[in-house]
N, C-alpha and C positions, 0 to 999 in steps of 0.2 A: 306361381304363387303358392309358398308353403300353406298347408291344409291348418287351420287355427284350431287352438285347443276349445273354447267356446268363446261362447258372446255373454256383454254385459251390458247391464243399462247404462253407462255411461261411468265418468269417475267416480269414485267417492269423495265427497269432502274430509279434508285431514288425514288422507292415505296418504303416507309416503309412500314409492315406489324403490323399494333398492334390490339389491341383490349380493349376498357374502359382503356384505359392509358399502359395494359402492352405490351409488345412484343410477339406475335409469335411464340411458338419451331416451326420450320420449319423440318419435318421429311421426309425422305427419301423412298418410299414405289415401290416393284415391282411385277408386276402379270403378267398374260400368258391366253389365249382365244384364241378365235376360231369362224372364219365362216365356220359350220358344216355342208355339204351340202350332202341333198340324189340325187346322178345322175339319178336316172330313171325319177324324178318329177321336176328337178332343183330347188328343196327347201331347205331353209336354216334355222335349228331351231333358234328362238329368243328367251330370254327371256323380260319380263315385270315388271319391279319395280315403284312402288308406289313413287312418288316425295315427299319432304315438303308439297306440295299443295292438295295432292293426284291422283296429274295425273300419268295417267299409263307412263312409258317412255319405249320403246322398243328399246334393243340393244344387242349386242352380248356381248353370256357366259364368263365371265373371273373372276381371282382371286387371290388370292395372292400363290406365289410361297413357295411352305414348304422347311424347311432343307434336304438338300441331291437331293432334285428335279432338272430336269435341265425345261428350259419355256417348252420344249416340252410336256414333260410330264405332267407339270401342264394343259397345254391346253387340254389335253386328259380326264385330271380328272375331272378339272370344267368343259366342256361339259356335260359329263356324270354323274354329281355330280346337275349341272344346269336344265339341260335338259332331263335328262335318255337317254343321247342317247350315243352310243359306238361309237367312230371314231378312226380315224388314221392320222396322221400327214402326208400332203402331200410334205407342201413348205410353207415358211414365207411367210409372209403378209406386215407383214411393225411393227413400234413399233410407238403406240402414249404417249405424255406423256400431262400431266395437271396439275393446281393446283386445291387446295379446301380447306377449311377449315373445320375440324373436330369439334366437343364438345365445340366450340367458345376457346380454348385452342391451338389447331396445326394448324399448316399448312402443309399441303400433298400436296410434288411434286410428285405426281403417275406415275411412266412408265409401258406401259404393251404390250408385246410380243403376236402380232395377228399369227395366224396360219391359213392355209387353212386346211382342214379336210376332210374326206371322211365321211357319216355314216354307221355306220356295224347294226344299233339297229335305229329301226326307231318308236316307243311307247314313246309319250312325258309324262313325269314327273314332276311336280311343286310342290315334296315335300320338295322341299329345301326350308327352312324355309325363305331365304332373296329374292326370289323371289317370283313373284306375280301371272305370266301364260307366259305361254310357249306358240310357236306356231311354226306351218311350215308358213314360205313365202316365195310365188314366189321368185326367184333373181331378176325379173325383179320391186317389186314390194320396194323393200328395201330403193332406195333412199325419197320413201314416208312415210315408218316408222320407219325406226332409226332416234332416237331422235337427236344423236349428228354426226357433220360433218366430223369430222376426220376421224369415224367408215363408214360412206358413203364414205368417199373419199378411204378407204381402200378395198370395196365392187366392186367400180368403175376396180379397179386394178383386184379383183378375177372374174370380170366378165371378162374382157380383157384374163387375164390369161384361163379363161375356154374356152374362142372362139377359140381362139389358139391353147390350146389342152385340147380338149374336156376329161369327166372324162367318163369310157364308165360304164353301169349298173354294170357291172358283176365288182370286187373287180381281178384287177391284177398286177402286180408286183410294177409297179411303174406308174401313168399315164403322173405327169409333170417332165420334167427336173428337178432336182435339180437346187438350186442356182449355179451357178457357173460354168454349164456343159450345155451344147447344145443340 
């Protein structure tokens, strides 16, 4: 997944989109991530991509969803595809979406299905060729390195989320609520 130049709040009304005189394909695109958090440490692996500029950006793993997948399972994969690290889908996150322009050709409205995570596999990996480095960070530590604000503003929720019910070290049935249950 090429690295995006930033996020917006959605379209504007009465923007056109073109480019040197032509139009825009505006395409439709959906991926699925994860804040993958090890309990014993309260760290949460990141990945690191290189900007246009070459600045490192750090944000959390995600990707585009394949045929027959459901988001969950993609968040499980790109984790562990991003990161080397194995987890488990605890409970949604929240879904952000954005735009971006591609090959100076599309426009990418992106929507992508955040997950909370457990890690089961804690050996960071950066063989993934679209990433840059990997790391653990603090939770506490996150609203100072992800790059983009939506992904903080969804971090702010898994912290809330975690004070409330805490994830315990040891891996057991289920730690949070589900959505929708008490």
């Amino acid at each position: 997944m090429p690295p995006s130049s930033g996020r917006s709040r959605g379209a504007r009304s009465g923007r056109r989109f073109r480019r040197r005189g032509r139009r825009l394909t505006t395409v439709d695109e959906t991926s699925a991530g994860g804040l993958v958090v090890d309990p014993a440490t309260s760290t949460v692996a990141l990945i690191g991509r290189l900007d246009r500029r070459g600045r490192l950006l750090w944000s959390l793993p995600k990707g585009h969803i394949e045929p027959g997948e459901t988001p969950e399972q993609t968040a499980v994969r790109e984790v562990a595809e991003e990161t080397g690290i194995d987890g488990e889908v605890i409970r949604p996150l929240g879904t952000i979406d954005y735009w971006f322009v591609a090959d100076g050709t599309k426009r990418i409205h992106k929507t992508v299905h955040h997950f909370l995570l457990r890690a089961y596999s804690f050996e960071l990996s950066d063989e993934d060729m679209e990433v840059t480095e990997v790391a653990w960070v603090a939770l506490d530590e996150l609203d100072d390195r992800l790059a983009y604000a939506d992904e903080r503003r969804l971090v702010r929720k898994a912290r809330q989320l975690l004070s409330e019910h805490p994830l315990s070290p040891d891996p057991v049935e289920r730690d949070l609520p589900e959505v929708g249950r008490a």
